[in-house]
C-alpha positions in Angstrom: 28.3 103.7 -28.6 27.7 106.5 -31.1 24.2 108.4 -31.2 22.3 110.0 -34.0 23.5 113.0 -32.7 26.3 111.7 -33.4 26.1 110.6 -36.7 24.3 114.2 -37.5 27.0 116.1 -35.7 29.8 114.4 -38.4 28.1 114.3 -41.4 27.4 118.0 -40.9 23.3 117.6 -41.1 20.3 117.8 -38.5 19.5 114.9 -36.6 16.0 114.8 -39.0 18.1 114.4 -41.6 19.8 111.6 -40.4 16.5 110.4 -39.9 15.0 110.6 -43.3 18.1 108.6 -44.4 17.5 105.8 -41.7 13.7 105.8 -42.5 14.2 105.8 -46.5 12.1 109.1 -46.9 12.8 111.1 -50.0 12.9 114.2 -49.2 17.2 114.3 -48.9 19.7 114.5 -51.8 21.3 111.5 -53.1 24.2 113.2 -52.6 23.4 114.0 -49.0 22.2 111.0 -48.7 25.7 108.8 -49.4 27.4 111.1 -47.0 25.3 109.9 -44.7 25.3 106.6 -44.9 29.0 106.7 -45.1 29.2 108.3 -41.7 26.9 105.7 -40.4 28.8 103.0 -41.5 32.1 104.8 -40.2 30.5 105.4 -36.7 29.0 102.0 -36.5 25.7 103.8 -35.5 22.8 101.0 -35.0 19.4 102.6 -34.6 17.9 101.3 -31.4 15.1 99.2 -32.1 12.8 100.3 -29.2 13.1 103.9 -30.3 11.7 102.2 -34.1 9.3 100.2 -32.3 7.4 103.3 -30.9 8.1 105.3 -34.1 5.7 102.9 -35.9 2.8 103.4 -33.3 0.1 105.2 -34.7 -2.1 107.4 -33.1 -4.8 107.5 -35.6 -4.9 111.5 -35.7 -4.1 113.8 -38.4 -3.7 117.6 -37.5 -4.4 120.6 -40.0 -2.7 123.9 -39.5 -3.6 127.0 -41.1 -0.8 129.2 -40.1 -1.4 133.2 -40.6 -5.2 132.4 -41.4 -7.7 132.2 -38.7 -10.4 133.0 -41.0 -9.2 130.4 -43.6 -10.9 128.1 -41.7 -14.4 130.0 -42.8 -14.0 129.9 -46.6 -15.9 127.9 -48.5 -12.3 126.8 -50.2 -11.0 125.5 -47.3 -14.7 123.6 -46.4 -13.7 121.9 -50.2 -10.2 120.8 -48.8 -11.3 120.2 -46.1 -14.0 117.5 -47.0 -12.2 116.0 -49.6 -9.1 115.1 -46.3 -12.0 114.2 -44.0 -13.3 111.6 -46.5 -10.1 110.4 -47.0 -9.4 109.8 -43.3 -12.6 108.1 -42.7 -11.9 105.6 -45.0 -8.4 104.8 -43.1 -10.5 105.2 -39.6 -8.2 108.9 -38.7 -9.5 111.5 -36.8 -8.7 115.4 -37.8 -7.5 118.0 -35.4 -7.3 121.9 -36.7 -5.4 124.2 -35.6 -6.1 127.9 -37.0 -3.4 130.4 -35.8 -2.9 134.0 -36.3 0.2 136.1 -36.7 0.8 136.4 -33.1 -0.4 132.7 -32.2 2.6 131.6 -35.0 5.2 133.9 -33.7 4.7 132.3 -30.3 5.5 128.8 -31.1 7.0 126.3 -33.9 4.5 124.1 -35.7 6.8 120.7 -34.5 5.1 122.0 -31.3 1.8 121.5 -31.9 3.1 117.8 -32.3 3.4 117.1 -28.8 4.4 114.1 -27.5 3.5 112.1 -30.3 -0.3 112.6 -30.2 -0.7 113.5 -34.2 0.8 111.3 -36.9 0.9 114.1 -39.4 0.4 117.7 -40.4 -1.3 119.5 -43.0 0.0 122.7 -44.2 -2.7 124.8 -45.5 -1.7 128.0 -47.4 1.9 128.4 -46.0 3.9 131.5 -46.9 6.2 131.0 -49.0 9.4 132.1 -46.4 7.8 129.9 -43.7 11.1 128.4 -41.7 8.9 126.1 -39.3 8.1 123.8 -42.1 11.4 122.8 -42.3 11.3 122.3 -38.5 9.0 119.4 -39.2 11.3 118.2 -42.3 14.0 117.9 -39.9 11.6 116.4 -37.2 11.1 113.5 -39.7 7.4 114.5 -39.3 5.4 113.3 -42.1 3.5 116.8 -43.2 2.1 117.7 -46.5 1.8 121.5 -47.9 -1.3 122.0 -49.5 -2.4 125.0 -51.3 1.1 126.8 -50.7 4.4 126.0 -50.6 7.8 127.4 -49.7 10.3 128.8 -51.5 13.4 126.3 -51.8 11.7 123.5 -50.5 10.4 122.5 -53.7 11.5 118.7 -52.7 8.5 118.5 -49.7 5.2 116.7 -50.6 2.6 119.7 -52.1 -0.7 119.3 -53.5 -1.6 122.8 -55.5 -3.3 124.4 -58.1 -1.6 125.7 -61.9 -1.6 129.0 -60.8 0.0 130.4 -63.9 -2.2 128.3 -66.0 -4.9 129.6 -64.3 -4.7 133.3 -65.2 -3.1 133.1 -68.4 -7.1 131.2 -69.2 -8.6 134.2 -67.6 -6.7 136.6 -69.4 -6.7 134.7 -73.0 -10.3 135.2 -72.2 -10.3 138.5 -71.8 -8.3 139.4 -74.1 -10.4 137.4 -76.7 -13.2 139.6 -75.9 -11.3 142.6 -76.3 -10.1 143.7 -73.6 -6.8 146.1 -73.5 -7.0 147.6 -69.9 -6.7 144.8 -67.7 -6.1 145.1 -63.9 -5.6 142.6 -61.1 -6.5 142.0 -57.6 -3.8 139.4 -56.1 -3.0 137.8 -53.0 -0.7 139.2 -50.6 2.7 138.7 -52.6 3.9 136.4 -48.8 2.7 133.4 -50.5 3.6 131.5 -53.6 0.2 131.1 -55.3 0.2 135.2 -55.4 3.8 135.7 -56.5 2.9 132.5 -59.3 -0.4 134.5 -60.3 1.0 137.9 -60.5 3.6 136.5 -62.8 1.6 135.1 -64.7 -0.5 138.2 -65.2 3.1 140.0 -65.7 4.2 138.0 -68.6 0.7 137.4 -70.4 0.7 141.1 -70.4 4.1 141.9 -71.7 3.3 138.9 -74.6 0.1 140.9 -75.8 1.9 143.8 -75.4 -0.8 145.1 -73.0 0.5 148.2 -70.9 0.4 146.9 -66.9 -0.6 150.1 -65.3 0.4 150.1 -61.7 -2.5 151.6 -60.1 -4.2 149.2 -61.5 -2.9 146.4 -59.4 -3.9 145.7 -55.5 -3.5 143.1 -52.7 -6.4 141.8 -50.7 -6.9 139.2 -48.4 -8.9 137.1 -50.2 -11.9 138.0 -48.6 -15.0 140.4 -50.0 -14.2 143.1 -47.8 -10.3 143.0 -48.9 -11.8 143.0 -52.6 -13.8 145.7 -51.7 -11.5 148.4 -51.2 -8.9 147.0 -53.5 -11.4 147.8 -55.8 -12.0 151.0 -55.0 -8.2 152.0 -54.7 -8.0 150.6 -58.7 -10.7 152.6 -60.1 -10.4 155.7 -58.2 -8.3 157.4 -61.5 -9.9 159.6 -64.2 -8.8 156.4 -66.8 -10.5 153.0 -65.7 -9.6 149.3 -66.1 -12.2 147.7 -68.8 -11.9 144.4 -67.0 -10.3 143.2 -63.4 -9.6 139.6 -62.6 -9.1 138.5 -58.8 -7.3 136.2 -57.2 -10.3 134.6 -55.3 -14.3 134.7 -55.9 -14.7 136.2 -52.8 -12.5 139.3 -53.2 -14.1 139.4 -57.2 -17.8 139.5 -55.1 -16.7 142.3 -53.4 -15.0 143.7 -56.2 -18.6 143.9 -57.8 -20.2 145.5 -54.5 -17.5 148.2 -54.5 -18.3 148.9 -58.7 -21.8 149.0 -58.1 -21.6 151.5 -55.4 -19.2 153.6 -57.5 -21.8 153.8 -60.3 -20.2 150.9 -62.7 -22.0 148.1 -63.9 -20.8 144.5 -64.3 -20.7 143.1 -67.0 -21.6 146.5 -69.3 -18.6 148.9 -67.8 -16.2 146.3 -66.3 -16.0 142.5 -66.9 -14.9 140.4 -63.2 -13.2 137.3 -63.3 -12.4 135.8 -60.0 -10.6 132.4 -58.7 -11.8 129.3 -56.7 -15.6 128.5 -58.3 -16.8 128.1 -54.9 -20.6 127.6 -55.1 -21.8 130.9 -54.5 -20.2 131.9 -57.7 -22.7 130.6 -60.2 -26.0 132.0 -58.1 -24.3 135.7 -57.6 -25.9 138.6 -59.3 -24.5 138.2 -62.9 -23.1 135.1 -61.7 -19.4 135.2 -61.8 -16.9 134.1 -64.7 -14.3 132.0 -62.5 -11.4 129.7 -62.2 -12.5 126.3 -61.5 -9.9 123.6 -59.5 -11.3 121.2 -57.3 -10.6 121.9 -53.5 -12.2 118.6 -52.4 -9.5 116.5 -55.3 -7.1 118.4 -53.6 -7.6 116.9 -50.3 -8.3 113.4 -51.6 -4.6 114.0 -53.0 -3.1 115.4 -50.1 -4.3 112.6 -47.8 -3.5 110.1 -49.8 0.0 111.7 -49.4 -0.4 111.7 -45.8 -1.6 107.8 -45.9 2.0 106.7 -47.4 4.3 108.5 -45.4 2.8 107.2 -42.0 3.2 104.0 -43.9 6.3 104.4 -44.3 5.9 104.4 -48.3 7.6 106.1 -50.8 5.4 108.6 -52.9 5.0 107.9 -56.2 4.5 111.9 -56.6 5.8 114.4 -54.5 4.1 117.4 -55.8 0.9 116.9 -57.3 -0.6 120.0 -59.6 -4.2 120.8 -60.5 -4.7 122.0 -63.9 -7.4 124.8 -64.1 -10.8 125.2 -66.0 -12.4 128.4 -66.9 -15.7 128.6 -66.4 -17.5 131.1 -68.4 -20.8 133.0 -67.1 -22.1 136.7 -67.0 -19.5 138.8 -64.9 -17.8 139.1 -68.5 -18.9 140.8 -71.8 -16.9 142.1 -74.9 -15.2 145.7 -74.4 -17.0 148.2 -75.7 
């Protein structure tokens, strides 16, 4: 009697892909798909019924991971996704299980690990980089997961709740620009996810458009916390010729961004207008109150649970990336050049 082994093992695919087919989930090709099937039917393979049986149990948990980010888990950001997937899971009566890891923690083991024997239903993803090769561990797993707030390159078929990145700084800059501002620099992500890369090219080609000069020096990585803004900052405006205006890639690097100006004798918004990325709440009560990029974190995890909630139902998703467009919100961190 032929196995899914198999069946995988002919068809030239994983064993999780074999299993998407059987279980009707999207993420596989049609073309894939047919093969597939076609093997299937060739082998005679019959699914055994016992194995489906315990496939359907439920075990009422839903686990987060934050891979390369224990101190994700501390952001106000993640607090916002994270409340928006807790009130989601309450309604369905799920339990949440979080698993921070560090770079050493994630080099020691796969994320289909953390699985177990069956103990979690699902995974969130949060802020995955963008060549992470466990996620497709838990594709080929058949593991329902959901990426949110990062994705990976090529696997632009998995279910992803994010933000309009692009759209994002291309408002930020339009207002910038609108206010007259020519020397324009940029405090990004590290360039291992796909929100920075998205951002920074963004920030590329609204530049080249205006036909704004993008001065190296003038763009740094943080870590998206105040101290990484911090001395980004003061590696941009170390030269003799200074930015006019600086937009981050998260309110809390753009609050330390302001810290580092005010300790090098600039003041915000009179020398250098600060836009930063996130609105989180503290935003609108710093000292001027910061010019931001607004998306919803909580939306975000309403949409990624609601995500989560089909696939362990064994529905097909309507979407299976769902995008964020972006506000600017306008306060006193920005001022016409002068």
């Amino acid at each position: 009697m032929a196995t899914i082994k198999d069946v995988a093992k002919k068809a030239g695919v994983t064993i999780g892909t074999v299993s998407r087919v059987l279980n009707n989930k999207k993420w596989v090709s049609e073309e894939c798909r047919k093969k597939v099937q076609a093997t299937i039917k060739e082998m005679h393979y019959k699914p055994q019924a016992h194995a489906r049986r315990l496939r359907q149990k439920h075990s009422k948990v839903w686990g987060i991971l934050a891979p390369h980010h224990t101190k994700l888990i501390r952001s106000p950001f993640f607090a916002d996704i994270l409340g928006g997937i807790e009130e989601a899971a309450a309604e369905h009566g799920y339990r949440l299980l979080i698993h921070p890891l560090n770079e050493t923690a994630r080099a020691q083991l796969s994320y289909r690990s953390l699985l177990g024997d069956g103990s979690t239903d699902g995974m969130f993803v949060m802020n995955a980089w963008s060549t992470d090769v466990s996620i497709r561990e838990l594709a080929d797993a058949n593991v329902p997961f959901v990426l949110v707030n990062g994705k990976i390159t090529g696997g632009d078929d998995f279910p992803y709740v994010g933000v309009d990145n692009r759209g994002g700084v291309r408002k930020a800059l339009e207002h910038l620009i609108e206010m007259g501002h020519e020397r324009i620099a940029m405090i990004n992500g590290r360039m291992t996810t796909t929100n920075a890369l998205e951002r920074f090219q963004a920030y590329q080609e609204m530049l080249s458009e205006k036909k704004i000069e993008l001065v190296s020096d003038w763009v740094a990585e943080g870590n998206y916390e105040e101290n990484g803004g911090y001395e980004a900052a003061k590696k941009v405006f170390q030269g003799v010729r200074k930015p006019s205006a600086l937009l981050c890639a998260s309110d809390l690097m753009a609050m330390g961004a302001m810290r580092a100006l005010k300790d090098m004798g600039l003041h915000v918004p009179d020398n250098v207008s600060v836009v930063g990325f996130d609105n989180m709440e503290e935003a609108r009560y710093h000292e001027p109150s910061l010019t931001t990029v607004s998306f919803s974190g909580h939306e975000m995890g309403m949409l990624a649970a609601e995500k989560m909630m089909q696939m362990v139902d064994g529905e097909a998703l309507a979407k299976n990336v769902s995008i964020l467009q972006a506000e600017l919100i306008v306060r006193d961190s920005t001022l016409t050049a002068r």
